[in-house]
C-alpha positions in Angstrom: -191.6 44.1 24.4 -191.2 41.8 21.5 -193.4 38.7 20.6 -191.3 35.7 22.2 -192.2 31.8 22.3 -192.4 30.6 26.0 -191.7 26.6 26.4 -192.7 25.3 30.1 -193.1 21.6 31.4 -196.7 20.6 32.2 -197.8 18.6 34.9 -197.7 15.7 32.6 -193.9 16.0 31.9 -194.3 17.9 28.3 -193.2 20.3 26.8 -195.7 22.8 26.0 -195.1 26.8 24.5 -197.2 29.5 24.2 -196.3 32.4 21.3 -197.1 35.8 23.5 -197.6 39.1 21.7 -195.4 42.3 22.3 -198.3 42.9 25.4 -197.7 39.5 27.3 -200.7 38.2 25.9 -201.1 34.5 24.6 -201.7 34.5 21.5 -201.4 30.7 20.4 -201.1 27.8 22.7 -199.5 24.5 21.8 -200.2 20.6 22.3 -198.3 19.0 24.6 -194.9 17.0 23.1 -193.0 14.1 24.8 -189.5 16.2 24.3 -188.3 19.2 24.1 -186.8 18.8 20.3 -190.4 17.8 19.2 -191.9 21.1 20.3 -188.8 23.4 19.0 -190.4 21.0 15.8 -193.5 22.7 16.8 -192.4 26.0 17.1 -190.8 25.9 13.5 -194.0 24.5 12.1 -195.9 28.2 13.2 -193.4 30.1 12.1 -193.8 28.1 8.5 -197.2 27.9 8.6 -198.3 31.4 10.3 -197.8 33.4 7.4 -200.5 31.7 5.3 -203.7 32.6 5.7 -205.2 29.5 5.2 -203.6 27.7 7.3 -205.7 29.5 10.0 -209.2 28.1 10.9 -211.7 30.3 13.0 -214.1 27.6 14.6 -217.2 28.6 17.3 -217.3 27.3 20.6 -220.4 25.9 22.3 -221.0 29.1 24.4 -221.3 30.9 21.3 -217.5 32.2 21.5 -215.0 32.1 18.7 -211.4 30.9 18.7 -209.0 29.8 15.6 -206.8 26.9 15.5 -203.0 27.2 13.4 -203.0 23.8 11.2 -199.9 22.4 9.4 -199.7 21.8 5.6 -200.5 18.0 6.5 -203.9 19.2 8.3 -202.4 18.6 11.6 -203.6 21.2 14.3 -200.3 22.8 15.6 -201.7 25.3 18.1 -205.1 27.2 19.0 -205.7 30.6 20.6 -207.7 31.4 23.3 -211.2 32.2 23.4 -212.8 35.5 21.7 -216.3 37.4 22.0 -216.4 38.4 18.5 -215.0 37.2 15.4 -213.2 40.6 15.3 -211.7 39.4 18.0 -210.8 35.9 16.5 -209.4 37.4 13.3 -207.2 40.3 14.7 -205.8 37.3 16.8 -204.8 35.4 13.4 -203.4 37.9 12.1 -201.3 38.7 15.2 -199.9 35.2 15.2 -199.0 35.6 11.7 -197.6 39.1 12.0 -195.2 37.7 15.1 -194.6 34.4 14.9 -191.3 34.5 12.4 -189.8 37.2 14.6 -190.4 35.9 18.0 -187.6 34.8 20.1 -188.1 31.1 22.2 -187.7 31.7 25.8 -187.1 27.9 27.9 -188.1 28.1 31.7 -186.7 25.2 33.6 -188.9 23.8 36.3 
């Protein structure tokens, strides 16, 4: 299975997607966007952005776990992962983003 970008409504009304590896696994999660064009925006901004390694931020959570955030050129946090025991962990997930993100297909699922 291929690396694919899922878009879902939230509770709130927006538009949210998740990039999934080739396993199913979320890999990045997004914030949410009032419309659907502003997070295909979002979308494009990984795929630009993913490929650079410093782009990619590795930060430590308060329980001592690590997760990385994806940021755009302009600073602007465009989507984190979720949360990793080791930093291992954290960086094989960077580089999965950035090894699957130009590739992956955008999957919509209407409510």
């Amino acid at each position: 299975m291929a690396a694919k970008f899922v878009v879902t409504t939230g509770a709130d009304g927006k538009r949210y997607f998740v990039l999934k590896a080739g396993n199913g696994e979320v890999i990045l999660q997004s914030q949410g966007y009032k419309t659907e064009s502003g997070c295909m925006n979002g979308i494009e901004s990984v795929r630009n952005n993913a490929p650079n390694p410093q782009r990619f931020e590795c930060r430590e959570a308060k329980d001592g776990r690590t997760y990385f955030v994806l940021k755009a050129s302009n600073g602007q946090e465009i989507g984190r992962s979720q949360m990793y025991k080791t930093d291992a962990g954290c960086k094989n997930g960077m580089e999965s983003v950035a090894r699957n993100a130009a590739e992956a297909r955008v999957e919509i699922v209407e409510d």
